[in-house]
C-alpha positions as CSV (number, residue, x, y, z in Angstrom):
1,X,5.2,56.1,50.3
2,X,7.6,53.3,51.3
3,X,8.9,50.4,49.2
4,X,11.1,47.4,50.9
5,X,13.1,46.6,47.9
6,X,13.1,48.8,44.4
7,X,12.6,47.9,41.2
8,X,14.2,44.8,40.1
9,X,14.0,40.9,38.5
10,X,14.9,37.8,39.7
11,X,17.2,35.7,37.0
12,X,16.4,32.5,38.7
13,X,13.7,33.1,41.8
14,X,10.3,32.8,41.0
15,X,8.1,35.1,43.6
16,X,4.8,34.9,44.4
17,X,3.2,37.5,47.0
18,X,-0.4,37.4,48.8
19,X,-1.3,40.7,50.1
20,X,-2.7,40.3,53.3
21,X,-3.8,43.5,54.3
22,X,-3.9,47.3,53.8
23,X,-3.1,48.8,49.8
24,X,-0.1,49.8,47.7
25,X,1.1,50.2,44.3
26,X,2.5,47.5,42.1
27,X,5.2,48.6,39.2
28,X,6.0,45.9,36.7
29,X,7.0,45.9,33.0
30,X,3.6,46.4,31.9
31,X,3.0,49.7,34.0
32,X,1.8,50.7,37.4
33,X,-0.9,49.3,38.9
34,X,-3.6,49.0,42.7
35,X,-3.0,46.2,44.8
36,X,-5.2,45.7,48.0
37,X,-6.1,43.5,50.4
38,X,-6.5,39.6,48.5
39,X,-5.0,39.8,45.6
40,X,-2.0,37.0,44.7
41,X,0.9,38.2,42.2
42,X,3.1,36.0,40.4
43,X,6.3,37.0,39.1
44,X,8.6,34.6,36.6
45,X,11.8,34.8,36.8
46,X,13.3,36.8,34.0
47,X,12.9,40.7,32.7
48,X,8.9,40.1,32.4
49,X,9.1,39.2,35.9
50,X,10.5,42.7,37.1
51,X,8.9,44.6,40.0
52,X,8.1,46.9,42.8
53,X,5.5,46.9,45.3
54,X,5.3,50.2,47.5
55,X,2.9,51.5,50.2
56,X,0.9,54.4,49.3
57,X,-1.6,54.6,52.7
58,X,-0.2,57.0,54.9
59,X,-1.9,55.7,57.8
60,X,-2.3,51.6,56.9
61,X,0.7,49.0,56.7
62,X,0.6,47.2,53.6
63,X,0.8,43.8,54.7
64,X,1.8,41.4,52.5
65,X,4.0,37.3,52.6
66,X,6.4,36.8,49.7
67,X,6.8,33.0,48.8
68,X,10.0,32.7,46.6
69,X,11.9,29.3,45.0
70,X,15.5,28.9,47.0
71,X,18.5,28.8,44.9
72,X,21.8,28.7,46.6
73,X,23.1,31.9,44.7
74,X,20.7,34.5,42.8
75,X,21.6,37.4,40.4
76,X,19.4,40.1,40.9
77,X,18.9,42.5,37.9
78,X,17.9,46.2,38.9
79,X,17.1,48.3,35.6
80,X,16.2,51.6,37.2
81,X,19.3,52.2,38.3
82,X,21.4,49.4,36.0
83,X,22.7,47.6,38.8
84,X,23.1,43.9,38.9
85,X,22.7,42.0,42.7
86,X,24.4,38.7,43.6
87,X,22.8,37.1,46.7
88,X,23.6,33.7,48.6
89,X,26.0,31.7,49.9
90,X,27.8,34.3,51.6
91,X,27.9,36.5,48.7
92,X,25.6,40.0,49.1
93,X,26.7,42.6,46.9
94,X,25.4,44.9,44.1
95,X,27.5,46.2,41.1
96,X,26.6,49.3,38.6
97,X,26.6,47.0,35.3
98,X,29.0,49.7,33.5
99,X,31.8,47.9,35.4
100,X,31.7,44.7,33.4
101,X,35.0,43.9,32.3
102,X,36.3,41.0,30.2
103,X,36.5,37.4,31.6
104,X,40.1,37.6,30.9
105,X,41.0,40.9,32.7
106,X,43.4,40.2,34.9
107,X,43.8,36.5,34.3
């Protein structure tokens, strides 16, 4: 089983994928669920918008076009592991979320 991305939500894309081919599993808030061939997922962009899409045919591709919204910078929220993303504009780097620290520290 293969998965492009893990588990994660978008704070300000909105994604929307068409599967064009072959079968997988879909993980969201709500649970796990089939996805073939046909069907179109939306996902919002906060925590009820969280997910994972994974491959489960050993032999088939799951084939599949992703249509997002483009926002110049994107935090990425990753609650499996509690990580936290920042994407865009020449930022790409991913944080464990235990390392917030004050605004202030070291102002």
């Amino acid at each position: 089983m293969k998965s492009a991305y893990t588990y994660h939500f978008h704070c300000k894309i909105e994604a929307t994928f068409y599967i064009i081919s072959g079968s997988g599993s879909l993980k969201t808030p709500e649970g796990e669920m089939a996805v073939e061939a046909g069907d179109l997922l939306f996902f919002p962009a906060d925590a009820g918008g969280a997910h994972k899409l994974t491959n489960t045919s050993p032999a088939e591709m799951l084939t599949y076009i992703d249509f997002d919204t483009n926002n110049d910078v994107e935090a990425v929220i990753y609650p499996d592991s509690n990580k936290i993303g920042i994407w865009g504009s020449g930022t790409n780097k991913v944080f464990q979320v235990e390392d917030q620290v004050d605004y202030y520290d070291g102002e």
